[in-house]
C-alpha positions in Angstrom: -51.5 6.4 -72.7 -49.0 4.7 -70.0 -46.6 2.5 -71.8 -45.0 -0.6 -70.2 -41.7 -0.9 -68.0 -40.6 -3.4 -71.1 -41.4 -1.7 -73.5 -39.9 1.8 -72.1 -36.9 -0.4 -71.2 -36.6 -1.7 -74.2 -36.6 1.5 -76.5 -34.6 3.5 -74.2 -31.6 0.3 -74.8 -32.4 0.4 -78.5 -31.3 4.3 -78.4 -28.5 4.0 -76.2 -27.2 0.8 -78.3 -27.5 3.3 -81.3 -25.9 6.4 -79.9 -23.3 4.1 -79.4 -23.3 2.4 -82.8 -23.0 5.6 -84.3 -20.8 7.8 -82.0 -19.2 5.3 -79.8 -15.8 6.4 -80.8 -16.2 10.3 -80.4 -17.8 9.5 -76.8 -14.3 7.4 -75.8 -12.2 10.1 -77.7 -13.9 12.6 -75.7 -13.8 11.0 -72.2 -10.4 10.8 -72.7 -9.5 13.9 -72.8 -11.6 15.1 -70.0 -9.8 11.8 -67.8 -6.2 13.1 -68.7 -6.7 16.8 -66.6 -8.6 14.7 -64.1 -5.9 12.3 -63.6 -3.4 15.0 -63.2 -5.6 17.0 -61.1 -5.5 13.8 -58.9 -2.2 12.4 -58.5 -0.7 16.4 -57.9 -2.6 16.5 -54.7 -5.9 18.3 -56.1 -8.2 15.7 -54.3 -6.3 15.4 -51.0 -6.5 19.3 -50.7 -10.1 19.2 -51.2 -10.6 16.3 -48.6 -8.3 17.9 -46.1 -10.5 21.3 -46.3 -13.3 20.3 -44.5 -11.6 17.9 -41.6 -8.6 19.7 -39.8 -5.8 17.3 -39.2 -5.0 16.6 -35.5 -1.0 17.2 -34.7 0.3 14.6 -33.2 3.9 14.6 -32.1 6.3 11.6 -32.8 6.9 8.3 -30.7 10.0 6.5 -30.3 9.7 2.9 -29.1 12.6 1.0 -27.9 12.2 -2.8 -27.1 14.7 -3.7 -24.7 15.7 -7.6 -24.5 14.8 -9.0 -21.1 17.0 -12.5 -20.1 19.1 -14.1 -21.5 20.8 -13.7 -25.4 19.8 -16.1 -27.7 22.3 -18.9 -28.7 24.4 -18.1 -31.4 23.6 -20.6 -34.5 25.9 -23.5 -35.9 27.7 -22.7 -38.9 26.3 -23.5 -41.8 28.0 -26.0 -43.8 26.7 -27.0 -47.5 28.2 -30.2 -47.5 27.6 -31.8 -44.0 29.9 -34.8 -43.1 28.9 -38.0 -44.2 27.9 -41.0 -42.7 29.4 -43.4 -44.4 33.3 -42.8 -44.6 35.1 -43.2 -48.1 37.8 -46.2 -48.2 40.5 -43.7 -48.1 39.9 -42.5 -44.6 40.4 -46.3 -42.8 42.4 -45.3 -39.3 42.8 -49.7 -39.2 45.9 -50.6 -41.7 45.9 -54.4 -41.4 
């Protein structure tokens, strides 16, 4: 007897939506626990050992670069002022006194 791709497809989602139904919360409760250890394996270096193992790192000694200006220095910059002088002058500051 062959049986359909639907109708294989569609028992094998009805069993995984009932596994899930039914012990959906042990299966998170369980995965994680198992992804705590994992986690800490990771991040204290368990992976990079494991990667480093099979490819030897070349030594490579350290480089010192020094960019040295050529010319001239740059200009030094204005001052910054927050309140620039205005354009229009106040009726204070008249120099003509007629």
């Amino acid at each position: 007897m062959i049986i359909k791709e639907v109708e294989f497809t569609s028992r094998l989602f009805d069993f995984l939506t009932g596994i899930v139904r039914d012990y959906g919360l042990y299966i998170f409760i369980g995965l994680v626990y198992l992804l705590i250890p994992f986690l800490a394996w990771v991040l204290s270096g368990g992976l990079r050992r494991t990667l480093l193992k099979a490819k030897p790192v070349p030594e490579v000694s350290p480089t010192i670069v020094v960019q040295i200006p050529i010319g001239r220095p740059a200009p030094t910059p204005e001052p910054f002022s927050a309140f620039p002088p205005s354009s229009n002058p106040s009726p204070g500051d008249n120099d003509n006194n007629h």
